[in-house]
C-alpha positions as CSV (number, residue, x, y, z in Angstrom):
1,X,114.6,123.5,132.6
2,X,118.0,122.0,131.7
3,X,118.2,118.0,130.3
4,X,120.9,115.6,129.7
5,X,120.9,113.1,126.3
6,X,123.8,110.5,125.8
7,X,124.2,108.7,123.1
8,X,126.1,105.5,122.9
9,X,127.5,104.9,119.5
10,X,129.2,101.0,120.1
11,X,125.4,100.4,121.1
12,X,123.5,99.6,118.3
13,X,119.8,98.9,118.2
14,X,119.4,96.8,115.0
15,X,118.9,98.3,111.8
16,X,116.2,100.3,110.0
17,X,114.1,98.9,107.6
18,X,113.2,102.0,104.8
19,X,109.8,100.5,104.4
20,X,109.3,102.3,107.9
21,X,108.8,105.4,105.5
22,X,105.8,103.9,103.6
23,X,102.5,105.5,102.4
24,X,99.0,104.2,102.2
25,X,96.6,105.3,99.6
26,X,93.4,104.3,99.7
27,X,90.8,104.5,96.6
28,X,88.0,106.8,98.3
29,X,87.2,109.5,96.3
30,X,89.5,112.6,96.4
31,X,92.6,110.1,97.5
32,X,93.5,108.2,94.4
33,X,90.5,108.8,92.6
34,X,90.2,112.8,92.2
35,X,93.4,113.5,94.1
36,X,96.7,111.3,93.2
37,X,94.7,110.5,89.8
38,X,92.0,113.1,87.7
39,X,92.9,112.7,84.0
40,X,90.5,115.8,83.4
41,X,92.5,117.8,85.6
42,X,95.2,120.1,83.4
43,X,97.7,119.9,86.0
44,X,97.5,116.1,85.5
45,X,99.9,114.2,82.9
46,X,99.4,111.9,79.8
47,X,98.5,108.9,82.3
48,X,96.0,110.9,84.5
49,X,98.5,111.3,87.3
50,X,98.2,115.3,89.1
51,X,102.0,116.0,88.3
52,X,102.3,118.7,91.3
53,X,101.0,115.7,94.0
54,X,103.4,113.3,92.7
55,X,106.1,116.0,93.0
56,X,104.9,116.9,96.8
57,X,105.1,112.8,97.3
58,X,108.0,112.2,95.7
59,X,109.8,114.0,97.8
60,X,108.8,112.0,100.9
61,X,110.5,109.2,99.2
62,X,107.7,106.3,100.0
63,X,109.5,103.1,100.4
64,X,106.2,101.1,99.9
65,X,102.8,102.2,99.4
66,X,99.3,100.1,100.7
67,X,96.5,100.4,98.2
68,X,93.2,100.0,97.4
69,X,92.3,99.8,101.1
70,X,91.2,100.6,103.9
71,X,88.0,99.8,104.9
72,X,86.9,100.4,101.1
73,X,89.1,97.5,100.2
74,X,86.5,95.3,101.6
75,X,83.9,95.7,98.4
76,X,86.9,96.0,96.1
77,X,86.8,93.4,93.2
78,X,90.0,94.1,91.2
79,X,88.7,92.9,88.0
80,X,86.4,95.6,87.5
81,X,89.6,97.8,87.6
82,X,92.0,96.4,84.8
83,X,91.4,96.6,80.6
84,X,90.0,99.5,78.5
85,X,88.7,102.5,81.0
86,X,85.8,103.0,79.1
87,X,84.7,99.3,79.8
88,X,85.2,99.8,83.3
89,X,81.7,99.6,86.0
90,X,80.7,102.8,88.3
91,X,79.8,100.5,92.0
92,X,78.4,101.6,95.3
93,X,81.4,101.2,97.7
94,X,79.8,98.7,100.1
95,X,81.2,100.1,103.1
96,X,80.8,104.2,102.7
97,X,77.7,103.7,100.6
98,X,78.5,106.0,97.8
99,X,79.7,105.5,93.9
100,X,82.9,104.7,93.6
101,X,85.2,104.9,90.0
102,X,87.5,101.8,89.0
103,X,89.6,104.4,86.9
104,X,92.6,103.7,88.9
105,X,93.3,100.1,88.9
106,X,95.8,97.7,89.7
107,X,98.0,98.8,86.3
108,X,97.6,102.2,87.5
109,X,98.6,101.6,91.2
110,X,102.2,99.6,89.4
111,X,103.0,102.3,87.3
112,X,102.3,104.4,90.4
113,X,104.5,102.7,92.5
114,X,107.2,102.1,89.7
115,X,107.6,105.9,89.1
116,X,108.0,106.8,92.8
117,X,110.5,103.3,93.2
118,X,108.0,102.1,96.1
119,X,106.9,98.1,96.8
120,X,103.7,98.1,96.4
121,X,101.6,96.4,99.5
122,X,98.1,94.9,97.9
123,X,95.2,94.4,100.5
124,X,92.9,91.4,99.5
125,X,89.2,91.7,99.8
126,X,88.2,89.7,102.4
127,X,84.9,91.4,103.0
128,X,82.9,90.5,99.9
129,X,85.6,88.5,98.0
130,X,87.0,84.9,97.7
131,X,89.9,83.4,97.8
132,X,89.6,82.6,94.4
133,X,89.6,85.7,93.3
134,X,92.9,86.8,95.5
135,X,94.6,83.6,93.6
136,X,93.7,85.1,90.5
137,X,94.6,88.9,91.3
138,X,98.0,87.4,92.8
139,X,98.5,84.9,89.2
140,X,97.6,88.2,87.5
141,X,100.4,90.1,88.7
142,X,103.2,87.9,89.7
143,X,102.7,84.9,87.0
144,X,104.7,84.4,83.7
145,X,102.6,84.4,80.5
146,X,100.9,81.2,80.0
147,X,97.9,81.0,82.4
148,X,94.8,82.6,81.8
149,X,95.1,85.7,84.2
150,X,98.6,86.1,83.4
151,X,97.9,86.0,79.7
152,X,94.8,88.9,80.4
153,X,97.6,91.0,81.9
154,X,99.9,90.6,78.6
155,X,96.9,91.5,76.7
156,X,96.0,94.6,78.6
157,X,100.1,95.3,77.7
158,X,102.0,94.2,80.3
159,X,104.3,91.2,79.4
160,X,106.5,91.2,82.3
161,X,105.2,90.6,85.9
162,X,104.7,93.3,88.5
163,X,106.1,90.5,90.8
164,X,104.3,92.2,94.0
165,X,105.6,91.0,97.2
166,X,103.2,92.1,100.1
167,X,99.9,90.9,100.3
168,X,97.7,91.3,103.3
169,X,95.2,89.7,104.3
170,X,92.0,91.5,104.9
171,X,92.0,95.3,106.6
172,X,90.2,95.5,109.9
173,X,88.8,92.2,110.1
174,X,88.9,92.5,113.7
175,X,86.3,95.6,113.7
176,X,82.7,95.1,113.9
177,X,82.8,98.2,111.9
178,X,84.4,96.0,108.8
179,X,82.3,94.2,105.9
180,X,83.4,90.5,106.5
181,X,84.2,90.8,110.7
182,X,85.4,87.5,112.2
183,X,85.8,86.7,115.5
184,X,90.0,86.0,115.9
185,X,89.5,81.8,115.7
186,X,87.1,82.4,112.8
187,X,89.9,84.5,111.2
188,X,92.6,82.5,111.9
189,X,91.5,79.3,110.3
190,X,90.1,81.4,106.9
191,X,93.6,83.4,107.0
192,X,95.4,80.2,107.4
193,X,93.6,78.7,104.0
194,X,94.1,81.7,102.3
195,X,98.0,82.3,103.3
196,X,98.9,78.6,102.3
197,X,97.0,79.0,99.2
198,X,98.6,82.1,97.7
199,X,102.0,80.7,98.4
200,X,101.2,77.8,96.6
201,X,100.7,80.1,94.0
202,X,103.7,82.1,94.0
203,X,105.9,80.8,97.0
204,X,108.0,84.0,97.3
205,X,105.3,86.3,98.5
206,X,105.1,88.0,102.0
207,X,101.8,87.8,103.6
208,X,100.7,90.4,106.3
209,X,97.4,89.4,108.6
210,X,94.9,91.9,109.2
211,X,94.6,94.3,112.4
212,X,93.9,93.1,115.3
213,X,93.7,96.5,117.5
214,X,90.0,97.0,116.4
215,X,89.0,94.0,118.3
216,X,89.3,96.7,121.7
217,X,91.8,94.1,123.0
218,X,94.4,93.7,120.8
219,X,96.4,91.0,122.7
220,X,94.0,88.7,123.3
221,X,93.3,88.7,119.3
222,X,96.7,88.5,118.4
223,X,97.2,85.4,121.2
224,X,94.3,83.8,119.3
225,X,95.5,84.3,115.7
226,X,99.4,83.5,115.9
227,X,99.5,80.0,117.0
228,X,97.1,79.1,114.0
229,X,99.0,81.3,111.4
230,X,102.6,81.5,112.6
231,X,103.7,78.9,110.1
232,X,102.0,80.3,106.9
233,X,102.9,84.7,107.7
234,X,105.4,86.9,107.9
235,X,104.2,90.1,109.5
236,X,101.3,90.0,111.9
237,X,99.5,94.1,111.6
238,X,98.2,96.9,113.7
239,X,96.4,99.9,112.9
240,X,96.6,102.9,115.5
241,X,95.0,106.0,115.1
242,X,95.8,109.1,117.9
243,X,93.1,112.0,118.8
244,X,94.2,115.0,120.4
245,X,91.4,114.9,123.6
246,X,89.5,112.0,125.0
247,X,86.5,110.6,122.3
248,X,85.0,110.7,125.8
249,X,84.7,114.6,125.4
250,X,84.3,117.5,122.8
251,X,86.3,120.1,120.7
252,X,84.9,122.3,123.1
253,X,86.3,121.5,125.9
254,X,89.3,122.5,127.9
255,X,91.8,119.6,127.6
256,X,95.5,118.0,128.7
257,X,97.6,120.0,126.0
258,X,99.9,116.6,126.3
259,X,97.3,114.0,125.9
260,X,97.8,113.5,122.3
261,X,101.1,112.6,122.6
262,X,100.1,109.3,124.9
263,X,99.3,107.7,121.8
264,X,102.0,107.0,119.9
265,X,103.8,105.7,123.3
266,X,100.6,103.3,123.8
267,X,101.2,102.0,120.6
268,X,105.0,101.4,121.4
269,X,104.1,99.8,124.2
270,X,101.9,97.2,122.1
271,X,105.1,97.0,120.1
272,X,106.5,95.3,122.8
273,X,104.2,93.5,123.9
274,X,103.3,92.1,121.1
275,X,106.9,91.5,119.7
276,X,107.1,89.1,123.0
277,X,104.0,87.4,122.4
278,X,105.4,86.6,118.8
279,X,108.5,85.4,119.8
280,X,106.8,83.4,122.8
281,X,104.8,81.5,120.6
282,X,107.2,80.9,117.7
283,X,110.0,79.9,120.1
284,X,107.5,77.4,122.0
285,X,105.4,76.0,119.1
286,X,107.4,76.3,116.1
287,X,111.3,75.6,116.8
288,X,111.4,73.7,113.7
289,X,110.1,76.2,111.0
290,X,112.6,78.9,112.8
291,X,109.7,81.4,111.4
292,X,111.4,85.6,111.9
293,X,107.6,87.4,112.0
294,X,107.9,90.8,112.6
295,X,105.2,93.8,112.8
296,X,103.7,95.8,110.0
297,X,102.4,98.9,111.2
298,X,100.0,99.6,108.1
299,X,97.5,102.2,109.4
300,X,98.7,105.1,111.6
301,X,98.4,109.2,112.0
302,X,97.8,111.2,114.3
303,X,94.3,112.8,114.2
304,X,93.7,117.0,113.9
305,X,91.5,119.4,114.7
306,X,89.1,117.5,112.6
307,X,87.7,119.7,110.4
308,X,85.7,116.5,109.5
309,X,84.8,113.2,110.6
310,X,87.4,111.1,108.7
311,X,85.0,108.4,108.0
312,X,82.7,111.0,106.3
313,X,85.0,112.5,104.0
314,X,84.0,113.5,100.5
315,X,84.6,115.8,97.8
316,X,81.5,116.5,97.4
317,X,81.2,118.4,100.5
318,X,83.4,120.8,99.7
319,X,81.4,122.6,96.7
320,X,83.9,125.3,96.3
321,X,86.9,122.7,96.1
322,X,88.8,123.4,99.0
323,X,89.3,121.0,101.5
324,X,90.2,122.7,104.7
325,X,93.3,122.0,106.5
326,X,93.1,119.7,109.8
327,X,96.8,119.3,111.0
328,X,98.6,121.7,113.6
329,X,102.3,121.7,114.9
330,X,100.9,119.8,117.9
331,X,100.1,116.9,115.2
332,X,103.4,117.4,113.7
333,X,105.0,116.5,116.4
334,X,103.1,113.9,117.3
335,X,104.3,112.6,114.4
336,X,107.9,112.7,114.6
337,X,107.6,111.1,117.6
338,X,106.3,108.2,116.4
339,X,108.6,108.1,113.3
340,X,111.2,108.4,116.8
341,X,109.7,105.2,117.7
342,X,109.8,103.0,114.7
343,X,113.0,104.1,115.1
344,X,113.9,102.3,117.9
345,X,111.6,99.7,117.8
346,X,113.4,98.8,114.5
347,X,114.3,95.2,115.5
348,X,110.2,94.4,115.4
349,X,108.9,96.7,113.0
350,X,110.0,96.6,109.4
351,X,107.0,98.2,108.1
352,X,105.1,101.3,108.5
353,X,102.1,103.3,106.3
354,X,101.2,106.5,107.3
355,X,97.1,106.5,107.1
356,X,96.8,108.4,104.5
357,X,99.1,110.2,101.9
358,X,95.9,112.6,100.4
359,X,93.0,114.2,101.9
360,X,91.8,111.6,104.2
361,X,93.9,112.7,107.5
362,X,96.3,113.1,104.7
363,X,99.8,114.7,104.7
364,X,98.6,116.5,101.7
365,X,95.2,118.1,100.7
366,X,94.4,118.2,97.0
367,X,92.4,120.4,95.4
368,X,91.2,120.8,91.9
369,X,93.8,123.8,91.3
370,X,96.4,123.3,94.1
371,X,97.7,121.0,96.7
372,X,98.9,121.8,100.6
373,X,101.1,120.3,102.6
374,X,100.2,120.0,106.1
375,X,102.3,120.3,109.0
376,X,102.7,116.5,109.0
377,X,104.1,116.6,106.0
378,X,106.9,118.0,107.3
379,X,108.4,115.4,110.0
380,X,108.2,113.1,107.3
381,X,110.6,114.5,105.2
382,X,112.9,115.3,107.9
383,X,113.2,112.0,108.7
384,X,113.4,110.6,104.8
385,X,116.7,113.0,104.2
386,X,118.2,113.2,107.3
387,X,118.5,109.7,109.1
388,X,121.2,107.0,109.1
389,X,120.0,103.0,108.9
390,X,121.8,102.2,111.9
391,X,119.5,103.1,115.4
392,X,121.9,103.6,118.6
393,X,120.9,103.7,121.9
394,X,120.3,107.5,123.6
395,X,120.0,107.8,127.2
396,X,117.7,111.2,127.9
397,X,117.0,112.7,131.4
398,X,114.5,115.2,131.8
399,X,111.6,116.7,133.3
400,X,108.5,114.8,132.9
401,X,104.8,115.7,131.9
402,X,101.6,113.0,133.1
403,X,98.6,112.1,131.2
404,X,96.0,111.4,133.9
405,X,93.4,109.6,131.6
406,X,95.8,107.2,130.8
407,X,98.1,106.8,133.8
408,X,101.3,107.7,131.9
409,X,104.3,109.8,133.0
410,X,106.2,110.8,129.8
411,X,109.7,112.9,129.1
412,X,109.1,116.0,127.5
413,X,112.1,114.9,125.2
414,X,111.5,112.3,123.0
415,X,114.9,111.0,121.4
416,X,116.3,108.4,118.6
417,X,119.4,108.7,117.0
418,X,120.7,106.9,113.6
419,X,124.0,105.9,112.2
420,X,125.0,106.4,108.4
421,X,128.6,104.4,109.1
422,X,129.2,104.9,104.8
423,X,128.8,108.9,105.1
424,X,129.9,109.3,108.7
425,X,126.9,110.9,110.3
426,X,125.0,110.5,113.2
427,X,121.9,112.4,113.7
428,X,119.9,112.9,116.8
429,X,116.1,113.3,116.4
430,X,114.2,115.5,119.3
431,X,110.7,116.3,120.0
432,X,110.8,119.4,122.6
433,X,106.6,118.4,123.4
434,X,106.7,121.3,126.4
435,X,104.1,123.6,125.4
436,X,105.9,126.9,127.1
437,X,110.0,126.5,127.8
438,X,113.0,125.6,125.7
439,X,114.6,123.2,127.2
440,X,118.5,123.3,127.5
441,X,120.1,120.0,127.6
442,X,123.9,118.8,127.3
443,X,124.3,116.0,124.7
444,X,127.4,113.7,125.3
445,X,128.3,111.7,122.3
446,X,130.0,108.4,123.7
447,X,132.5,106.3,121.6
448,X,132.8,108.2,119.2
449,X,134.4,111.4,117.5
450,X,132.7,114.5,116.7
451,X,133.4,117.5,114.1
452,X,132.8,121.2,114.9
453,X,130.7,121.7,112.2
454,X,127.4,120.6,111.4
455,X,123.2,121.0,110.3
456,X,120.6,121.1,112.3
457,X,117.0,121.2,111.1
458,X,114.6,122.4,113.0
459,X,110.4,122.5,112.8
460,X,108.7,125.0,114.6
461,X,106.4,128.1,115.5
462,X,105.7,130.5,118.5
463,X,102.3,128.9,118.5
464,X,101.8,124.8,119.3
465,X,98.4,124.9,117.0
466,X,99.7,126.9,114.4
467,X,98.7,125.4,111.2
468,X,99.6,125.5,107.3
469,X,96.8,127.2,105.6
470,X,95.9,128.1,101.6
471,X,96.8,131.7,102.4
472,X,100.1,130.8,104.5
473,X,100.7,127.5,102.8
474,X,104.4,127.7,104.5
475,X,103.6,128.7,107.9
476,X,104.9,125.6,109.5
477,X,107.8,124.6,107.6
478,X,111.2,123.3,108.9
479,X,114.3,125.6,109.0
480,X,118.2,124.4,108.0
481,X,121.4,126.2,109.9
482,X,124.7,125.5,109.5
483,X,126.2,125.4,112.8
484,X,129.5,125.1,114.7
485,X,130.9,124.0,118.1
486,X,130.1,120.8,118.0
487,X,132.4,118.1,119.9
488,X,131.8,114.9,121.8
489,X,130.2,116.9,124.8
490,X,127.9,120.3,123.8
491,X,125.1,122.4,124.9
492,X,122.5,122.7,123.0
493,X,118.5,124.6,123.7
494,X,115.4,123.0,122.0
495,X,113.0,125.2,121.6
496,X,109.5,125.1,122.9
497,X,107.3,122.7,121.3
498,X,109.8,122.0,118.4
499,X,111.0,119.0,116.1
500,X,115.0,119.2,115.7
501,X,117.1,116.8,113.9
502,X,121.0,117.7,114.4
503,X,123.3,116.1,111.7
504,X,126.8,115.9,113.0
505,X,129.9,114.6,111.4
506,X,131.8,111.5,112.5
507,X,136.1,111.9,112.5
508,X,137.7,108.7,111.9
């Protein structure tokens, strides 16, 4: 199987917003509480913080970070979770049903965020909460002393204001599944109250709506919403999630190797979709406000093997303390072709959060003693070390696989490529998704000059569900080689289900 990839360097796509590369962190048990934070734990530092997780995330460099929800956001009340610990209330979390600790608050999340240099994105409760209460969470963290929530944060000892930026508006408000569902008219003329009211309270803020992909017809809830809120948002929000085999049938059964990787192309092409829809209805109705919404991507991952239902997971059912791995090269790559995507989609998409950064499909599973990172975790720093901010256009030709449940004929190559015009590098990102064959391919780089020498990084394993285990903790773990021979035309083999980023030098 032979393929050709051009890429065009005087084309550019836009450029890349880092918060692509953001994290969300939810405050189910065994996430934050009992997995980013266990002040009991001895691996954990003086402010209850696991020192070996916040190693294993610092080095996927989150650009922003989502907290406290999630679907659990929707009972959150974030006064029970600021002032002296031992004051703080043990509630049932309204939507799981079970106790849930208010250890790790909003002062916790901050000095989270600060330590790791991430934004931090706060979801308001608009399940069981009021808008009140958001106003006062928002004068809380962003006011100067001198009003009475601002003054409670002083006295809890923060003088200066976090000054947090993102807010969003609700989680899945779309879902019946969700505590506080609306209908998209009914949401739309709460949202709009709510949006207009917190930037009355600090004007600089970005607001973020809820999904709208829960609804089962995205479009038609998005159409609904934008025309009330386009004047009062800044980022309208999905929330994809991408199973390996049809929820039609079971783990069991014999199915399309390839039919994961429809997902993260369905999503793209809601992307699209919806970027036109925005730009339809801001053009038309709003000329005069010359609003630039974009897309937030604040809930996606692919799912694994599932070792568990998702929605189910707990500690506590896991009596020995090991949480058992879920993510297999497959996933991986899944993955890294949806961090391809944001890629190139850059121009609509200036925010992304992986769903989630611990236990819960997370890139890593904690454990009381000892932390893994799953193969997922993996594309994620490839992409965080070894991509420019500039996306240029690739032309790819190559054989093609089909996805009969969903009508789709995809290229087993999936390709983005990224300028870094300070350093002079371009690097080409490729997902090899054939199952069986390497695939050689001849890569032309146009406009532009090439050096001989060069890294490529490569993810990947004789087996397509191989997995990273407690045993074999590195059994899927990407690969550096220094290479030469590059020029402005070369030949280069993928290997069979693979993940390959090539780092090449510009001459001037």
């Amino acid at each position: 199987m032979k393929a050709r990839i051009k890429v065009d360097l005087d084309r550019k796509i836009g450029i890349i917003d880092p918060k692509i590369y953001g994290q969300f962190m939810s405050r189910r048990p065994g996430v934050t509480d009992g997995g980013i934070y266990d002040p009991s734990n001895p691996l954990s530092n003086e402010h209850g913080f696991r020192r070996d997780v916040f190693e294993a995330i610092k080095r996927l460099k989150p650009t922003i970070i989502r907290w406290p929800g999630g679907c659990t956001g929707t009972s959150y009340h974030w006064l029970d979770g600021v002032g002296p610990k031992e004051n703080r209330p043990r509630k049932i979390d309204l939507h799981f049903g079970w106790p849930a600790n208010y250890g790790f608050g909003t002062d916790e999340f901050i000095e989270y965020c600060r330590l790791l240099k991430a934004e931090p994105l706060l979801v308001c409760n608009m399940g069981t909460g009021t808008l009140e209460e958001a106003a006062e969470w928002l004068e809380y963290c962003n006011l100067e002393e001198g009003t009475f929530y601002s003054n409670l944060r002083v006295k809890y000892g923060h003088l200066e204001p976090f000054k947090v930026k993102y807010w969003q508006l609700g989680n899945e408000l779309s879902g019946l599944h969700e505590i506080g569902y609306m209908p998209p008219k009914l949401y739309a003329y709460i949202a709009r109250e709510w949006a207009k009211t917190l930037k009355r309270v600090d004007p600089s803020i970005y607001i973020i709506t809820s999904d709208g992909k829960c609804s089962g017809a995205p479009l038609h809830w998005y159409s609904k919403v934008l025309p009330k809120l386009a004047p009062f948002i800044d980022y309208i929000a999905i929330h994809d999630y991408w199973p390996p085999y049809p929820r039609s049938s079971s783990e069991s059964e014999q199915v399309n190797f390839y039919y994961q990787f429809s997902g993260p192309h369905e999503t793209e092409r809601l992307i699209i979709r919806l970027g036109g829809l925005i730009e339809e209805i801001t053009n038309l109705q709003f000329q005069s406000i010359n609003k630039n919404i974009k897309i937030a991507i604040t809930e996606w991952n692919a799912h694994g093997i599932r070792t568990y239902k998702p929605m189910k997971f707990h500690p506590k059912n896991y009596p020995d303390g090991e949480i058992p791995p879920e993510f297999c090269l497959r996933d991986a790559l899944t993955v890294a072709t949806f961090l391809n995507i944001l890629q190139r989609q850059c121009n609509l998409v200036k925010i992304a959060t992986v769903a989630q950064t611990v236990n819960v499909l997370g890139l890593l599973k904690v454990c009381p003693g000892k932390i893994l990172k799953e193969t997922i975790y993996w594309p994620f720093v490839m992409q965080v070390e070894h991509s420019g901010n500039i996306s240029v256009d690739t032309w790819v030709r190559c054989d093609t696989f089909t996805i009969p449940e969903k009508g789709l004929e995809l290229p087993f190559l999936d390709v983005s490529a990224t300028l870094n015009e300070e350093d002079k590098k371009l690097y080409i990102s490729v997902v090899n998704r054939h199952k069986d064959q390497d695939i050689e391919t001849n890569i032309q780089i146009l406009e532009g000059r090439i050096s001989s020498e060069g890294n490529v990084h490569v993810l990947q394993h004789e087996d397509p569900l191989a997995m990273n285990t407690y045993d074999e903790p590195e059994n899927v773990k990407p690969e550096t080689l220094n290479t030469s021979g590059f020029s402005e035309s070369f030949d280069w083999t993928f290997p069979a289900h693979s993940y390959t980023i090539m780092e090449l030098n510009l001459i001037t």
